[in-house]
C-alpha positions as protocol buffer text, in pm:
chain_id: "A"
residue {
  index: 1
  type: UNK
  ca { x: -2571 y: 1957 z: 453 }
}
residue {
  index: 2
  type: UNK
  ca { x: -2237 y: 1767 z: 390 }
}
residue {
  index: 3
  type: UNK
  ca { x: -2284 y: 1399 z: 450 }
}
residue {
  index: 4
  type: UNK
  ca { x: -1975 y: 1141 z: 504 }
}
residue {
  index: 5
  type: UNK
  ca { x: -1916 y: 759 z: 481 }
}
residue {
  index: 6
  type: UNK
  ca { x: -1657 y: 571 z: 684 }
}
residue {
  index: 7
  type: UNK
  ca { x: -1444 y: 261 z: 608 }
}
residue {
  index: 8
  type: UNK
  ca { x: -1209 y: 73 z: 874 }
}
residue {
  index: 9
  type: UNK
  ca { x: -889 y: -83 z: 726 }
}
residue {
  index: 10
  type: UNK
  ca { x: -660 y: -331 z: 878 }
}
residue {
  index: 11
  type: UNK
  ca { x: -267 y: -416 z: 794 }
}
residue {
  index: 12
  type: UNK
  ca { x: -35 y: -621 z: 931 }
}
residue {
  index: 13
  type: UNK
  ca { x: 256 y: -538 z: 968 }
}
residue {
  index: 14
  type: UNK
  ca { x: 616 y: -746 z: 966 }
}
residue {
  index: 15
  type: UNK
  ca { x: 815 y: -647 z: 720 }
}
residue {
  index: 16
  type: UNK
  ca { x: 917 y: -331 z: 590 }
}
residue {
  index: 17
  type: UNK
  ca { x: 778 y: -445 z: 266 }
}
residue {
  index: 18
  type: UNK
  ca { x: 425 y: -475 z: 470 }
}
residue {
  index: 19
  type: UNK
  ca { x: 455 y: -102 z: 502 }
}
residue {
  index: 20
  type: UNK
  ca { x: 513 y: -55 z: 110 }
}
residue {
  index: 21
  type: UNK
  ca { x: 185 y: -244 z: 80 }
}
residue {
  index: 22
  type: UNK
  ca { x: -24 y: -47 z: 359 }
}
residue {
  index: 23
  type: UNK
  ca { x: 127 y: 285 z: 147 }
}
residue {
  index: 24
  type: UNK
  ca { x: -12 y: 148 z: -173 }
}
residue {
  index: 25
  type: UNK
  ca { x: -324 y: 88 z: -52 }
}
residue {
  index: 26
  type: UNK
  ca { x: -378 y: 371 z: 89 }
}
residue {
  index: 27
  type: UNK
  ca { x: -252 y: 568 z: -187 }
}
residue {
  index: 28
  type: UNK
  ca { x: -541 y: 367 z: -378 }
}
residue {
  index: 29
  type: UNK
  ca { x: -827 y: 484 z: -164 }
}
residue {
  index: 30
  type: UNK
  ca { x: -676 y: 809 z: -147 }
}
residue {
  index: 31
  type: UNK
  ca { x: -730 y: 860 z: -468 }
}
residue {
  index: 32
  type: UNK
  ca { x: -1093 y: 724 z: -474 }
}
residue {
  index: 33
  type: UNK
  ca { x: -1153 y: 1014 z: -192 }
}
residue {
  index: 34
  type: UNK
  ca { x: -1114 y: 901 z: 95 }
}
residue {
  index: 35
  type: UNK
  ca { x: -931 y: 1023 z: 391 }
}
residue {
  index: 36
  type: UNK
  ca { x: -709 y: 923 z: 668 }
}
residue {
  index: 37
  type: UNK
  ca { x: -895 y: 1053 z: 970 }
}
residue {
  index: 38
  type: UNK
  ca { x: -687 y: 859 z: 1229 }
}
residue {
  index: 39
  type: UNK
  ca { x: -460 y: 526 z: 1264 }
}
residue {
  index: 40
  type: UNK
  ca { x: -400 y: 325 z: 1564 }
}
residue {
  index: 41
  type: UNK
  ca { x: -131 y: 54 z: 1630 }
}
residue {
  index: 42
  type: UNK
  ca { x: -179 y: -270 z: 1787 }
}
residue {
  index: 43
  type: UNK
  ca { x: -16 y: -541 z: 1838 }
}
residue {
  index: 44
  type: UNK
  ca { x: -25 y: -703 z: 1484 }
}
residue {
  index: 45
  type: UNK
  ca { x: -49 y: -432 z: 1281 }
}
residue {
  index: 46
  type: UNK
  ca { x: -245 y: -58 z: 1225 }
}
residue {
  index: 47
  type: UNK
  ca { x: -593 y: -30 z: 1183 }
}
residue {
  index: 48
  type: UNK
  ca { x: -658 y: 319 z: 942 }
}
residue {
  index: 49
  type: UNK
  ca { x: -1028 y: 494 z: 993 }
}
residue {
  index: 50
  type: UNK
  ca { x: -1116 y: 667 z: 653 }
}
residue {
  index: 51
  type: UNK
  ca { x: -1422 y: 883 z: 565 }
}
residue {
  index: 52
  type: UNK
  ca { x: -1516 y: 1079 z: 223 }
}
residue {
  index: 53
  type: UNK
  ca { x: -1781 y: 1305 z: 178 }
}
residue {
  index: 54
  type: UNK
  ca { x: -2063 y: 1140 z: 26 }
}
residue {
  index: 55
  type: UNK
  ca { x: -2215 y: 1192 z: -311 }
}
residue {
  index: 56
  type: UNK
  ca { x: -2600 y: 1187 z: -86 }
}
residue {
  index: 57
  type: UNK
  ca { x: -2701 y: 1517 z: 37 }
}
residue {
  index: 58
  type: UNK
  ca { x: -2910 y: 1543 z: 374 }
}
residue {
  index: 59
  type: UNK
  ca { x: -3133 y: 1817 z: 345 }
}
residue {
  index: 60
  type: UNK
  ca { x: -3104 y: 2123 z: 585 }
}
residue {
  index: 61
  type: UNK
  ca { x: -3454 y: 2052 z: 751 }
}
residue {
  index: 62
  type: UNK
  ca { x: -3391 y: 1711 z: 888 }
}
């Protein structure tokens, strides 16, 4: 069975140049594997929810 893990990330955002940062950093964990699952603005910023499928498999039975 296909396991995941999950990571939250927070930006602020100001500037356009914020969003050049929030791009590159996701663009990093992208390329670690994880995933953009969903993003969420608020009032200072976005807040990105990221999961990749984990290198621990769950066995069937449990």
């Amino acid at each position: 069975m296909k396991t995941f893990e999950y990571d939250i990330l927070s930006f602020q955002v100001k500037k356009q140049k914020d969003y050049d940062a929030m791009r590159s950093a996701l663009n990093e964990r992208g390329a670690e594997g994880w995933e953009v699952i969903t993003a969420e603005a608020g009032d200072y910023g976005y807040t990105t929810f990221l999961k990749r499928e984990s290198s621990r498999k769950k066995a069937d039975s449990e």
